[in-house]
Biopython code that builds the backbone (N, CA, C, O; Angstrom):
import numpy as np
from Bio.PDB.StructureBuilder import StructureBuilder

atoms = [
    (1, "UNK", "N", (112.667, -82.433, 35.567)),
    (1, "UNK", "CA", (112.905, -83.035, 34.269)),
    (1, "UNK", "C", (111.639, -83.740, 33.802)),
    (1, "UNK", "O", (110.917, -84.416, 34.534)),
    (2, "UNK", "N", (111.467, -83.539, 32.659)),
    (2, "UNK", "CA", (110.148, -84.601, 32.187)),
    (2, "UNK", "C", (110.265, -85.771, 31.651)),
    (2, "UNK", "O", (111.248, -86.160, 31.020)),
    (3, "UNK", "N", (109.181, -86.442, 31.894)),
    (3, "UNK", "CA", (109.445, -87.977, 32.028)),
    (3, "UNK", "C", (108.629, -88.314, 30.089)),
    (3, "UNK", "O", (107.500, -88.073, 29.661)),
    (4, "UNK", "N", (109.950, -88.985, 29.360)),
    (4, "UNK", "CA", (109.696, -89.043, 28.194)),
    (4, "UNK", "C", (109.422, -90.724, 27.918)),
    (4, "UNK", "O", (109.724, -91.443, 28.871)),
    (5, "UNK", "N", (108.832, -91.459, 26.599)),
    (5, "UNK", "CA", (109.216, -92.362, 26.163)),
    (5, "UNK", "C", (109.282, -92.698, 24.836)),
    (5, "UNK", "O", (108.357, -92.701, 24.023)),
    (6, "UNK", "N", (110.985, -93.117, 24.587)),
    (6, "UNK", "CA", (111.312, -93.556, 23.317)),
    (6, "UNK", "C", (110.729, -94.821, 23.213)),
    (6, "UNK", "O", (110.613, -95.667, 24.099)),
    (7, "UNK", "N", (110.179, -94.896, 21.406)),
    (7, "UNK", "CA", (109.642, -95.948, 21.081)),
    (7, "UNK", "C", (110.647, -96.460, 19.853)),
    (7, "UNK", "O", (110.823, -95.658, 18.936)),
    (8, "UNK", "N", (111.313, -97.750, 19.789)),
    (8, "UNK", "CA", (111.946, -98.391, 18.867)),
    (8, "UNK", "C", (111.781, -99.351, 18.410)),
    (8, "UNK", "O", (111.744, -100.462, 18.938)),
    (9, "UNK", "N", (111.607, -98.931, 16.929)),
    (9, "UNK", "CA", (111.224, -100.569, 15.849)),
    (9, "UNK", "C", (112.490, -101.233, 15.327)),
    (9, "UNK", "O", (113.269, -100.411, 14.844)),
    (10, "UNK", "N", (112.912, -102.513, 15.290)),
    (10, "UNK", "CA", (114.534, -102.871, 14.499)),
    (10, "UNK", "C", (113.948, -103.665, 13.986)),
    (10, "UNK", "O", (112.778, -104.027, 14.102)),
    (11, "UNK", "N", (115.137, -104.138, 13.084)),
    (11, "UNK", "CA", (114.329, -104.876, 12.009)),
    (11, "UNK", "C", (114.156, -106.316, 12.684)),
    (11, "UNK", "O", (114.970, -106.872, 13.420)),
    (12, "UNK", "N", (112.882, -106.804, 12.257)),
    (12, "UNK", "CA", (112.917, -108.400, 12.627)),
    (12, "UNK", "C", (113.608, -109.234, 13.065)),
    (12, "UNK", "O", (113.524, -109.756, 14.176)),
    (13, "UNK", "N", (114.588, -109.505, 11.983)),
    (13, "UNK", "CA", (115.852, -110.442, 12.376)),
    (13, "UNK", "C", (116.638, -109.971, 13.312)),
    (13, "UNK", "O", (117.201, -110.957, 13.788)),
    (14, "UNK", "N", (117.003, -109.005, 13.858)),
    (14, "UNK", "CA", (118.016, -108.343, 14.587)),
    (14, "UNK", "C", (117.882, -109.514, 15.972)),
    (14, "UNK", "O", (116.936, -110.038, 16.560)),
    (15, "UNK", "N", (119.410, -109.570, 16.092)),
    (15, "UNK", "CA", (119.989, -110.180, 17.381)),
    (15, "UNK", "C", (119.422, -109.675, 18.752)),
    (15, "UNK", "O", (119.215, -108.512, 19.098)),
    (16, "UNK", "N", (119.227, -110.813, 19.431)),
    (16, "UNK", "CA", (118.807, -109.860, 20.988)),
    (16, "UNK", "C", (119.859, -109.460, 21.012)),
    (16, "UNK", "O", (119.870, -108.737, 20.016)),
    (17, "UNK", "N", (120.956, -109.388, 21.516)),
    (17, "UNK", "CA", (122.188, -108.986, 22.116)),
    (17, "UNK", "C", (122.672, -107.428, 21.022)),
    (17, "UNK", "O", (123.287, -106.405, 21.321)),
    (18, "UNK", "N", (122.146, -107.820, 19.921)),
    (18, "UNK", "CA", (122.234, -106.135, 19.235)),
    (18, "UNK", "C", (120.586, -104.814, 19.385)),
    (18, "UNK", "O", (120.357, -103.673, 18.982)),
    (19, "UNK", "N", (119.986, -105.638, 20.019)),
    (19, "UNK", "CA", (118.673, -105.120, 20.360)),
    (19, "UNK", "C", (119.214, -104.470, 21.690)),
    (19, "UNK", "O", (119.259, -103.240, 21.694)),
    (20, "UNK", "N", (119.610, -105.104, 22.763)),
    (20, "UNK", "CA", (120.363, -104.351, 23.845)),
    (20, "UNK", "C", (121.179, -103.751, 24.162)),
    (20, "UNK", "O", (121.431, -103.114, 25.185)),
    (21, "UNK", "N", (121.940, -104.033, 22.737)),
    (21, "UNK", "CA", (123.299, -102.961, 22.764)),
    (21, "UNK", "C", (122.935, -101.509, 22.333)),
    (21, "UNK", "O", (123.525, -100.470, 22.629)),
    (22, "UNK", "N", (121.584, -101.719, 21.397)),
    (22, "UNK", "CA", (120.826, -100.137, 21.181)),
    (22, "UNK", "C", (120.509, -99.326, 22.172)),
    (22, "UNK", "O", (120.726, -98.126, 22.342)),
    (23, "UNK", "N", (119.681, -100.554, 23.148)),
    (23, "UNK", "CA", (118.693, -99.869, 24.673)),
    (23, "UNK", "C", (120.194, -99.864, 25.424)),
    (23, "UNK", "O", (119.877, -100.310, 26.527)),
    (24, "UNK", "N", (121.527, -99.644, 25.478)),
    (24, "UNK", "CA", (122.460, -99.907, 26.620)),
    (24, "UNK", "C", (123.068, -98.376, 26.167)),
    (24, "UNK", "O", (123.319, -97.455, 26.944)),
    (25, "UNK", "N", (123.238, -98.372, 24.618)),
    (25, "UNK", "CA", (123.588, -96.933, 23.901)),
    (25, "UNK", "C", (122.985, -96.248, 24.509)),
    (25, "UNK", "O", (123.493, -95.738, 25.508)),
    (26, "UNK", "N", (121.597, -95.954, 24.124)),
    (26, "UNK", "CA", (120.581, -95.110, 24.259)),
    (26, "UNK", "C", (120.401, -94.461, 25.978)),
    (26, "UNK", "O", (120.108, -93.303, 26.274)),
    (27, "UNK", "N", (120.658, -95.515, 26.850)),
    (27, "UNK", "CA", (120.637, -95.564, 28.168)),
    (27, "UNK", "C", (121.464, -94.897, 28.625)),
    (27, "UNK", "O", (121.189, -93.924, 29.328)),
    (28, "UNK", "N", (123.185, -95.411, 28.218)),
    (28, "UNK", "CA", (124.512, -94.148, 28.169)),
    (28, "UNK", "C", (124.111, -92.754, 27.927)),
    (28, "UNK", "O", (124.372, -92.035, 28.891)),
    (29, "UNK", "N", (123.553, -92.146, 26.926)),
    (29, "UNK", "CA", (123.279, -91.164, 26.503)),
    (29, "UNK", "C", (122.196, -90.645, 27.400)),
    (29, "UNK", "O", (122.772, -89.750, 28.018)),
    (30, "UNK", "N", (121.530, -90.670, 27.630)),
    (30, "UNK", "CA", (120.077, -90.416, 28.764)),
    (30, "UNK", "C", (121.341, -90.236, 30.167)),
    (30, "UNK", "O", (121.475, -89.139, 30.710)),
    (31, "UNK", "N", (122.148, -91.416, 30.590)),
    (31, "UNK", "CA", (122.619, -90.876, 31.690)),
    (31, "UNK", "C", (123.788, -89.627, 32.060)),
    (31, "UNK", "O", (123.996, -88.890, 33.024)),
    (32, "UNK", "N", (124.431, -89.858, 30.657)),
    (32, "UNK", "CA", (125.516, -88.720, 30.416)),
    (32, "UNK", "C", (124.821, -87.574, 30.432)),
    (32, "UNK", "O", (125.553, -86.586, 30.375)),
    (33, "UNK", "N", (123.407, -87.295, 30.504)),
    (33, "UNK", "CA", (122.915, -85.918, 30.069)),
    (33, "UNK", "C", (121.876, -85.596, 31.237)),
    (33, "UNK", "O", (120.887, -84.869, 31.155)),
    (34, "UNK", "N", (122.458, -86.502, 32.639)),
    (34, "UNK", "CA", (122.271, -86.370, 33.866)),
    (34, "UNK", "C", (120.118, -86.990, 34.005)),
    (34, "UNK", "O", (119.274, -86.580, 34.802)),
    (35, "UNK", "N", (120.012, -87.721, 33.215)),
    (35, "UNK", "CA", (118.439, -88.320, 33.042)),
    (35, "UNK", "C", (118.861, -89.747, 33.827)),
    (35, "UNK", "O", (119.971, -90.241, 34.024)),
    (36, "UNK", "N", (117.563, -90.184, 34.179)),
    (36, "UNK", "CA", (117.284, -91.184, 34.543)),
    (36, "UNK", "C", (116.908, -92.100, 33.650)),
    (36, "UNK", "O", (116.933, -91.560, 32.544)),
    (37, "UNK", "N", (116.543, -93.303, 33.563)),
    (37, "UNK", "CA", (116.314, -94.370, 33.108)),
    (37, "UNK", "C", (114.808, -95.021, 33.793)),
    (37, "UNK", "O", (115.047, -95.215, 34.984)),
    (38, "UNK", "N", (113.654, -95.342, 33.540)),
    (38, "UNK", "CA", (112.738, -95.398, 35.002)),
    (38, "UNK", "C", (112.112, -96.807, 34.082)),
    (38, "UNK", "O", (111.591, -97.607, 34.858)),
    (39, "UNK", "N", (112.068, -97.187, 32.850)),
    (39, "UNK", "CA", (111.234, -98.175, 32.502)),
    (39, "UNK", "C", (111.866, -98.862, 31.081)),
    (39, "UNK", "O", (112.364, -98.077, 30.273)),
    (40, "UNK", "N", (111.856, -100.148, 30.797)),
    (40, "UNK", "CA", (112.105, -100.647, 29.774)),
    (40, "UNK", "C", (111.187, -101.663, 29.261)),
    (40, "UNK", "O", (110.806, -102.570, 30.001)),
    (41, "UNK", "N", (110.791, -101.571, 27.994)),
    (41, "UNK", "CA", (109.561, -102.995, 27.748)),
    (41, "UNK", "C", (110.474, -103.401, 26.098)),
    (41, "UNK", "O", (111.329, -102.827, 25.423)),
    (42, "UNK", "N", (109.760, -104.603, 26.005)),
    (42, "UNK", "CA", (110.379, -105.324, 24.771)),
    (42, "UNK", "C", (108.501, -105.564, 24.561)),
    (42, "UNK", "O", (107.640, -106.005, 25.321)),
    (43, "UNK", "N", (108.473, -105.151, 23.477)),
    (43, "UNK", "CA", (106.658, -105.578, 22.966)),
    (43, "UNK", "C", (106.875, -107.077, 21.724)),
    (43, "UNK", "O", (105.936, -107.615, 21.136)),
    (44, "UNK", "N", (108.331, -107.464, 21.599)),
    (44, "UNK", "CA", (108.372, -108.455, 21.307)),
    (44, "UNK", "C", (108.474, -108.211, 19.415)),
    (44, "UNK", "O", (108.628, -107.088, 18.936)),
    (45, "UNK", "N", (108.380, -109.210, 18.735)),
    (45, "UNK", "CA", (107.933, -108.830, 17.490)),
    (45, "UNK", "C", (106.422, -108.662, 16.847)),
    (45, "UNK", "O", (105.675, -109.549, 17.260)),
    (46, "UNK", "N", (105.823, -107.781, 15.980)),
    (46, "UNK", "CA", (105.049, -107.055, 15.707)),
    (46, "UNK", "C", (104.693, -107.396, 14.490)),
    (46, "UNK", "O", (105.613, -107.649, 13.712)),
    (47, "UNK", "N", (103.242, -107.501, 13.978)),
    (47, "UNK", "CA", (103.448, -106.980, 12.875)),
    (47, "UNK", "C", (102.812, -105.748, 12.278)),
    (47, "UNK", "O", (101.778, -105.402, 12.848)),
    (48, "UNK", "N", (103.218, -104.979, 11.213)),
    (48, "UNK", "CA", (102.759, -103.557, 10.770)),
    (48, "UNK", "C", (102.264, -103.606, 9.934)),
    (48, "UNK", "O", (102.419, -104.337, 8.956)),
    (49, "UNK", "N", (101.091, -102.319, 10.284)),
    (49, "UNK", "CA", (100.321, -102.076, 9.744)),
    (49, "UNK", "C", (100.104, -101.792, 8.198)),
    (49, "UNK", "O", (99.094, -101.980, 7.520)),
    (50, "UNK", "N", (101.555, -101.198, 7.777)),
    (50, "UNK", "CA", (102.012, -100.982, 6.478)),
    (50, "UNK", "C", (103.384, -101.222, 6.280)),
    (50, "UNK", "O", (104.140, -101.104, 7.244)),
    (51, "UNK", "N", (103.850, -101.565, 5.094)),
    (51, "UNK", "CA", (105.603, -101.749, 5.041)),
    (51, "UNK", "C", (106.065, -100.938, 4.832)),
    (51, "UNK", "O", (105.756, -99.967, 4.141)),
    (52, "UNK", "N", (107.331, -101.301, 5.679)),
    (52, "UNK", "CA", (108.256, -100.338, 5.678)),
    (52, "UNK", "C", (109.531, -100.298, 4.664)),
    (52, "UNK", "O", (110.237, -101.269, 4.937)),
    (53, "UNK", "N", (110.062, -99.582, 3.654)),
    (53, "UNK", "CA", (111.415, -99.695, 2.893)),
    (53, "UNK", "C", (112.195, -99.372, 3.622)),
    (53, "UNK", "O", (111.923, -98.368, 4.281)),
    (54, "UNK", "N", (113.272, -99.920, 3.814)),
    (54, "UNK", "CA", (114.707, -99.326, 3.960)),
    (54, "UNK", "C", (115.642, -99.581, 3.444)),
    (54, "UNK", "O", (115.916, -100.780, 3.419)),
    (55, "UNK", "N", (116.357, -98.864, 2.946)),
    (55, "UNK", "CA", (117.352, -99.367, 1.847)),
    (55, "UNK", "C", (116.934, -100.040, 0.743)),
    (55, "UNK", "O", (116.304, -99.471, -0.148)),
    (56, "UNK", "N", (117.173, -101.014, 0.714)),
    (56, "UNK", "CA", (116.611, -102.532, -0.752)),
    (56, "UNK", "C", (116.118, -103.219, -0.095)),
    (56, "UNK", "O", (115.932, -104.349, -0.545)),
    (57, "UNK", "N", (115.687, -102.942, 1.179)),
    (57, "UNK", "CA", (114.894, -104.022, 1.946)),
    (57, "UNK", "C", (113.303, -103.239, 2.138)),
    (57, "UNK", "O", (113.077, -102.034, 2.029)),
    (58, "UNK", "N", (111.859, -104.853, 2.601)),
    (58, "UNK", "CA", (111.256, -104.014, 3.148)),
    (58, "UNK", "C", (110.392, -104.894, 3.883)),
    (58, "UNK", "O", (110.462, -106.056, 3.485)),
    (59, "UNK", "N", (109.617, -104.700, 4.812)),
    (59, "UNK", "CA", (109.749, -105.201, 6.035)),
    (59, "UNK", "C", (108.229, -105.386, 6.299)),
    (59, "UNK", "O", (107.734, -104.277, 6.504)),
    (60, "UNK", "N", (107.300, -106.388, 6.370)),
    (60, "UNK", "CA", (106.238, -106.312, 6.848)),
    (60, "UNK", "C", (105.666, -106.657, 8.793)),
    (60, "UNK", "O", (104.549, -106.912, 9.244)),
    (61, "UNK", "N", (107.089, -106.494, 9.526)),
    (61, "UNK", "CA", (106.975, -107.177, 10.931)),
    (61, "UNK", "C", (108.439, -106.159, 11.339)),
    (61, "UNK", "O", (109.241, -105.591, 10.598)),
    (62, "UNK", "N", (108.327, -106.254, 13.114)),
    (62, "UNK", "CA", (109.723, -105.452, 13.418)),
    (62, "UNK", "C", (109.717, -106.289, 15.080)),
    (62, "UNK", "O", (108.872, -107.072, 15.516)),
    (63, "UNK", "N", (110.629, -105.921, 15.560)),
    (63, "UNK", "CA", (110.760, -106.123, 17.266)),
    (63, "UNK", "C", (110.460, -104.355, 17.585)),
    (63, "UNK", "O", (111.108, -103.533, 16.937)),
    (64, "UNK", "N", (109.654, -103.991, 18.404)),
    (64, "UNK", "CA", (109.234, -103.254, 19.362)),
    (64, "UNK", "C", (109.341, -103.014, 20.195)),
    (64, "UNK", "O", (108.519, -103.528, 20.953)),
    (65, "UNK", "N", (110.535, -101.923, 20.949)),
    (65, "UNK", "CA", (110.968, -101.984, 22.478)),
    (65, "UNK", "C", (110.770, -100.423, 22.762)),
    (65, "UNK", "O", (110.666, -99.545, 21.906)),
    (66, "UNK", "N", (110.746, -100.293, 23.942)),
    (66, "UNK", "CA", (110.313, -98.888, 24.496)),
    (66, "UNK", "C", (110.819, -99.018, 25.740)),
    (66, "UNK", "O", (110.775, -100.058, 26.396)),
    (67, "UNK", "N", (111.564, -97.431, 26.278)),
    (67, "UNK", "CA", (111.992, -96.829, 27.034)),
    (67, "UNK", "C", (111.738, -95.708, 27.811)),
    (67, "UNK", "O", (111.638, -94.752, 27.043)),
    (68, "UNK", "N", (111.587, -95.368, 28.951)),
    (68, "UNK", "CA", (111.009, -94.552, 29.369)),
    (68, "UNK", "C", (111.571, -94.182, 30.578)),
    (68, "UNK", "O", (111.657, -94.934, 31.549)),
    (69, "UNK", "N", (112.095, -92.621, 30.522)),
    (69, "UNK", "CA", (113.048, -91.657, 31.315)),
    (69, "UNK", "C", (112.857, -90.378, 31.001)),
    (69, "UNK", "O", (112.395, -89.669, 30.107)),
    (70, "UNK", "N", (113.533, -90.311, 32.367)),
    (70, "UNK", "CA", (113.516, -87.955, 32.546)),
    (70, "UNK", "C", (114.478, -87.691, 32.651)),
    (70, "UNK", "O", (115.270, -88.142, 33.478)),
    (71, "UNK", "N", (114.725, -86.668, 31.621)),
    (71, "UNK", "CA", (116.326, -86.468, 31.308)),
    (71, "UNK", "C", (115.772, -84.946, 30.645)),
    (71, "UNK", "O", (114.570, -84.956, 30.378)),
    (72, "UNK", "N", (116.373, -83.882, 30.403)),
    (72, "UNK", "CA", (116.639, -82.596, 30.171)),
    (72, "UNK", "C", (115.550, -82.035, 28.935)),
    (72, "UNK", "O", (115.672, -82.935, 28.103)),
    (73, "UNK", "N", (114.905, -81.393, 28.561)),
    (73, "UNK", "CA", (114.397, -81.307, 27.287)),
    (73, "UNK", "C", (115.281, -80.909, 26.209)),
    (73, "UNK", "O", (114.808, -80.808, 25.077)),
    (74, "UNK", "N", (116.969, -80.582, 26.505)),
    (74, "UNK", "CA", (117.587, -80.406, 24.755)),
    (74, "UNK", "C", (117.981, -82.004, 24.494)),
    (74, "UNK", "O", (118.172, -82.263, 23.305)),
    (75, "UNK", "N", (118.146, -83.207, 25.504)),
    (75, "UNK", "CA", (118.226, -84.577, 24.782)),
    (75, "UNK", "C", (117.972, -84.727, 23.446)),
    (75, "UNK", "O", (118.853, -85.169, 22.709)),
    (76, "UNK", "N", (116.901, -84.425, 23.033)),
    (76, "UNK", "CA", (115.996, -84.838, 21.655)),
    (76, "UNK", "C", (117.383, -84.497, 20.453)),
    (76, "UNK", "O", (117.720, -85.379, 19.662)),
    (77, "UNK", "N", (117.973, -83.331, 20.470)),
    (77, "UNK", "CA", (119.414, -82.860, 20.102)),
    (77, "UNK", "C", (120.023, -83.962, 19.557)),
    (77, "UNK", "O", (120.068, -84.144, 18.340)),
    (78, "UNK", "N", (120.478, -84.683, 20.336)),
    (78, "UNK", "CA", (121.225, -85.940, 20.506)),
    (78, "UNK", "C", (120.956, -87.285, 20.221)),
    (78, "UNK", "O", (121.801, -88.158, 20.024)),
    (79, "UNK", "N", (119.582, -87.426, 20.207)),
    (79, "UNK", "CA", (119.149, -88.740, 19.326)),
    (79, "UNK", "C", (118.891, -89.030, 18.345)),
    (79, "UNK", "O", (118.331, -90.091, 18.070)),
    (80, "UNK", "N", (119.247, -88.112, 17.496)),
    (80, "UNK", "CA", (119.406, -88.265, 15.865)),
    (80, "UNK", "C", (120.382, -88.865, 15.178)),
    (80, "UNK", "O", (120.348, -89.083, 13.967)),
    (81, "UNK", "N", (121.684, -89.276, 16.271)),
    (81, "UNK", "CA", (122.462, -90.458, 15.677)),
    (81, "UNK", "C", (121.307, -91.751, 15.634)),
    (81, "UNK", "O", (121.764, -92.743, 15.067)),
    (82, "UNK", "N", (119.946, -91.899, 16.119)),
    (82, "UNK", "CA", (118.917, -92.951, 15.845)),
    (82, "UNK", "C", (118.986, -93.269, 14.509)),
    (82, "UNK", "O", (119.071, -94.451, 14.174)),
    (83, "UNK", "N", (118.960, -92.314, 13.637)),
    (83, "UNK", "CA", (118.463, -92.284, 12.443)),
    (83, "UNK", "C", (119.589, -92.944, 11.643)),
    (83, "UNK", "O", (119.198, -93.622, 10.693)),
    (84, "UNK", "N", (121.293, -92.861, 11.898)),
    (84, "UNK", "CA", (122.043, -93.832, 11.294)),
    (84, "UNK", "C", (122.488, -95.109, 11.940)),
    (84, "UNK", "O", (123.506, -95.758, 11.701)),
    (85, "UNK", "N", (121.295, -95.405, 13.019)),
    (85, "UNK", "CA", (121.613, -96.640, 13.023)),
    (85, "UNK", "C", (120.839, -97.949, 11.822)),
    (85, "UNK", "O", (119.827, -97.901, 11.122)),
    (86, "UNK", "N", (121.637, -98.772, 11.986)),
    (86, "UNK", "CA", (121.323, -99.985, 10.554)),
    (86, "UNK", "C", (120.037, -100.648, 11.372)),
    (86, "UNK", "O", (118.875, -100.623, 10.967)),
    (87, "UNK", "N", (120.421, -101.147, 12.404)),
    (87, "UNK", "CA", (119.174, -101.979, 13.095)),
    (87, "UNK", "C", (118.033, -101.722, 13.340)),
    (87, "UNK", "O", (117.173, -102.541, 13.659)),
    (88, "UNK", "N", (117.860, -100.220, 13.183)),
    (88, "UNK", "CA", (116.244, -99.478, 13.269)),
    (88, "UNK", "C", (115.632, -99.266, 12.081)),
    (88, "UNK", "O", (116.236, -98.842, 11.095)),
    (89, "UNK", "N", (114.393, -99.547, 12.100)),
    (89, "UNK", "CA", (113.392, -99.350, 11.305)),
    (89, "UNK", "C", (112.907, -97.833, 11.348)),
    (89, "UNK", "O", (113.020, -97.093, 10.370)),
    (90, "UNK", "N", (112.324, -97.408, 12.638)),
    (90, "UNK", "CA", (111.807, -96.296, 12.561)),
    (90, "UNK", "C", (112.130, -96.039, 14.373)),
    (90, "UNK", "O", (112.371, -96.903, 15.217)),
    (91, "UNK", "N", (112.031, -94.633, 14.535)),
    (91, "UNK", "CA", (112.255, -94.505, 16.273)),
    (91, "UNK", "C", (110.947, -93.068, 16.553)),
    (91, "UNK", "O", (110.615, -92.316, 15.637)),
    (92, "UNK", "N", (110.491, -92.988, 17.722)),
    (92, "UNK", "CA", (110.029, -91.941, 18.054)),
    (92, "UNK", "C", (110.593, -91.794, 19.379)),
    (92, "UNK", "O", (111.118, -92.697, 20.030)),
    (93, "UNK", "N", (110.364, -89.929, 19.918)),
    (93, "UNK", "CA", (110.184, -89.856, 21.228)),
    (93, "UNK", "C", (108.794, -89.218, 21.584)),
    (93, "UNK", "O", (108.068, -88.447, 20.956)),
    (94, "UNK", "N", (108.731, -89.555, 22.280)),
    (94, "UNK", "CA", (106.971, -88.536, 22.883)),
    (94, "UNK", "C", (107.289, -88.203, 24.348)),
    (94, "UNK", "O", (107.985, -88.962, 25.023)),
    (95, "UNK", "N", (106.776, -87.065, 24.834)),
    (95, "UNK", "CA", (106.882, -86.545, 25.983)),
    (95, "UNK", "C", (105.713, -86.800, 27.052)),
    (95, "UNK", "O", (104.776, -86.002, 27.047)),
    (96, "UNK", "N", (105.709, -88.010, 28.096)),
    (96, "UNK", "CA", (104.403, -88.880, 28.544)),
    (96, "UNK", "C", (103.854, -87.688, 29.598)),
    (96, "UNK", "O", (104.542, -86.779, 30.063)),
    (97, "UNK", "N", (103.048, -87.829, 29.740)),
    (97, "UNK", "CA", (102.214, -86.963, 30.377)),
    (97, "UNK", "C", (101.824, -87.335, 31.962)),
    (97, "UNK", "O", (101.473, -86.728, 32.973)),
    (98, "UNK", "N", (102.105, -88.710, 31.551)),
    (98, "UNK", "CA", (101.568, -89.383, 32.468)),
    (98, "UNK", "C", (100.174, -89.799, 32.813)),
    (98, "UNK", "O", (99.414, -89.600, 31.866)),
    (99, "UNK", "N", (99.501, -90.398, 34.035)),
    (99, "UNK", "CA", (98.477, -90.637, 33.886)),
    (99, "UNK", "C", (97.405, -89.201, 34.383)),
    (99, "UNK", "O", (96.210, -89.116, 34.098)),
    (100, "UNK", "N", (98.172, -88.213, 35.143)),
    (100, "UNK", "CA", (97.333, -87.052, 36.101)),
    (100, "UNK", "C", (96.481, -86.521, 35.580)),
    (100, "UNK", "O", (95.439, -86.180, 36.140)),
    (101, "UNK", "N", (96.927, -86.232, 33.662)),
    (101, "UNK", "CA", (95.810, -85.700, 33.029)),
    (101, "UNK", "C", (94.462, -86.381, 32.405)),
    (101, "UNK", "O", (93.430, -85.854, 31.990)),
    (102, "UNK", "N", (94.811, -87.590, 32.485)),
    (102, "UNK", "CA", (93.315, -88.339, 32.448)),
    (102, "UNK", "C", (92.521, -87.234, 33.457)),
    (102, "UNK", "O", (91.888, -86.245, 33.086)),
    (103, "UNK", "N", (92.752, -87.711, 34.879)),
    (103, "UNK", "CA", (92.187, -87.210, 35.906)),
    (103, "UNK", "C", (91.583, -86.127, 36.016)),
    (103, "UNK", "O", (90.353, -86.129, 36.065)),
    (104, "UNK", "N", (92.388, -84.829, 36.088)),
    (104, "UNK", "CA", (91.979, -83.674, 35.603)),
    (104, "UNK", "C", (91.329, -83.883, 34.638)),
    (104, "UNK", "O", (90.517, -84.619, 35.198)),
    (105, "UNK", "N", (90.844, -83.837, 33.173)),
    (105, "UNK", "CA", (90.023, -83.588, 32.389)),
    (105, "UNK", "C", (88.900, -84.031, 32.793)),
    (105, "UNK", "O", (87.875, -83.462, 32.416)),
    (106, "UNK", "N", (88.826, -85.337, 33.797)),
    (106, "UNK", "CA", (87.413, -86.033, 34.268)),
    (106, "UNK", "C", (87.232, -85.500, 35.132)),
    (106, "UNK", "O", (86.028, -85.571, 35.381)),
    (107, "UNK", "N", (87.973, -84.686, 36.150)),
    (107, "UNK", "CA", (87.547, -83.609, 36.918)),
    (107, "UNK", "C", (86.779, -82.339, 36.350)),
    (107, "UNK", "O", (85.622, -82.001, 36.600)),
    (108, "UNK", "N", (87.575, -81.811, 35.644)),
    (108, "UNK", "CA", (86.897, -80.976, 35.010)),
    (108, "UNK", "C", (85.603, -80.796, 34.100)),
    (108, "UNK", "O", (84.812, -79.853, 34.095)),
    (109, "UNK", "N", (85.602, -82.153, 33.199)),
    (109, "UNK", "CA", (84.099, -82.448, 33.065)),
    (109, "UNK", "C", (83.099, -82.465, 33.916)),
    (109, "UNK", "O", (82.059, -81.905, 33.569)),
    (110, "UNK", "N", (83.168, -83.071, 35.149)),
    (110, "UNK", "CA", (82.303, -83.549, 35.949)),
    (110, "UNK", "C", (82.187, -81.814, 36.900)),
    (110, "UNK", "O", (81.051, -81.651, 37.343)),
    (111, "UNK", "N", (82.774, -81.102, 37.090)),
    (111, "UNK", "CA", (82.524, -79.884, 37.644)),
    (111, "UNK", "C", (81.759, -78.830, 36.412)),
    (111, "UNK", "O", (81.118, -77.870, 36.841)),
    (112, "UNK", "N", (81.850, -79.041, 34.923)),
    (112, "UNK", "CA", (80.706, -78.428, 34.387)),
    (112, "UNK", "C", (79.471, -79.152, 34.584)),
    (112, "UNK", "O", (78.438, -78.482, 34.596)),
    (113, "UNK", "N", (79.393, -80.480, 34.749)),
    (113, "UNK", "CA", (78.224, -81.093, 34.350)),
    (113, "UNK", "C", (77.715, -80.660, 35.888)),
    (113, "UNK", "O", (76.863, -79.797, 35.676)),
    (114, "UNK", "N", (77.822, -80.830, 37.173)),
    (114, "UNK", "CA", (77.309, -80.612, 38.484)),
    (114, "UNK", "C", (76.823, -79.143, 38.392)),
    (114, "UNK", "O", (75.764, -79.096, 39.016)),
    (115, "UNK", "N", (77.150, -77.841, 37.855)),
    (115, "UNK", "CA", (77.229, -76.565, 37.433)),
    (115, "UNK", "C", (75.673, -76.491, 36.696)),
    (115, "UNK", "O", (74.982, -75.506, 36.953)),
    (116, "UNK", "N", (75.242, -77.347, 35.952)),
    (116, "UNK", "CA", (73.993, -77.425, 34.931)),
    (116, "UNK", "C", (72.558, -77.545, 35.627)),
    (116, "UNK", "O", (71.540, -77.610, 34.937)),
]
sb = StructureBuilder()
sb.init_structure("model")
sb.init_model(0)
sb.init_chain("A")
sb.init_seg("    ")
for serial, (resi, resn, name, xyz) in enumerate(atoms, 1):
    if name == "N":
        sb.init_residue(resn, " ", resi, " ")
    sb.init_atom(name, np.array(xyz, "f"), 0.0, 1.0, " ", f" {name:<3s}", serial, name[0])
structure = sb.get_structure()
């Protein structure tokens, strides 16, 4: 399974306790679909780079939390109930690579440059 991480913006004001009830959702869903769970961060509140509208609102700051698990590649399917939740600003997933490919590429540089 590959090891992914969702990134989630809510709006500012949002409740801790409704901030965790997102990451507790989100977590259900990852485990129902036989994934793991391997990392959680709160980056706290933020502010952005540009504003955001939503609805009649618009937002120059958010809370920032991120998740990170290996769970199936059709998941992605399934997290588009993200998009009607009220408490999010914006969500991504990205598929982490991890750190190995740093490595390799500096391997591989360094075996053309010894080659010269």
């Amino acid at each position: 399974m590959p090891l992914y991480d969702c990134v989630l913006l809510l709006k500012p004001r949002v409740d801790r306790k409704v901030a965790v009830n997102v990451m507790i959702k989100l977590g259900r869903l990852i485990y129902a679909h036989k994934g793991v769970v391997t990392d959680v961060k709160s980056f706290g509140h933020i502010h952005l780079a540009y504003t955001i509208k939503k609805l009649s609102e618009r937002f120059n700051e958010g809370h920032m939390m991120q998740m990170t698990f290996m769970a199936p590649p059709n998941l992605h399917k399934d997290l588009q109930y993200l998009n009607t939740e009220n408490t999010l600003l914006r969500w991504i997933l990205v598929k982490n690579k991890g750190d190995n490919w740093l490595y390799e590429q500096d391997m591989g540089d360094e075996s053309v440059n010894s080659d010269a």
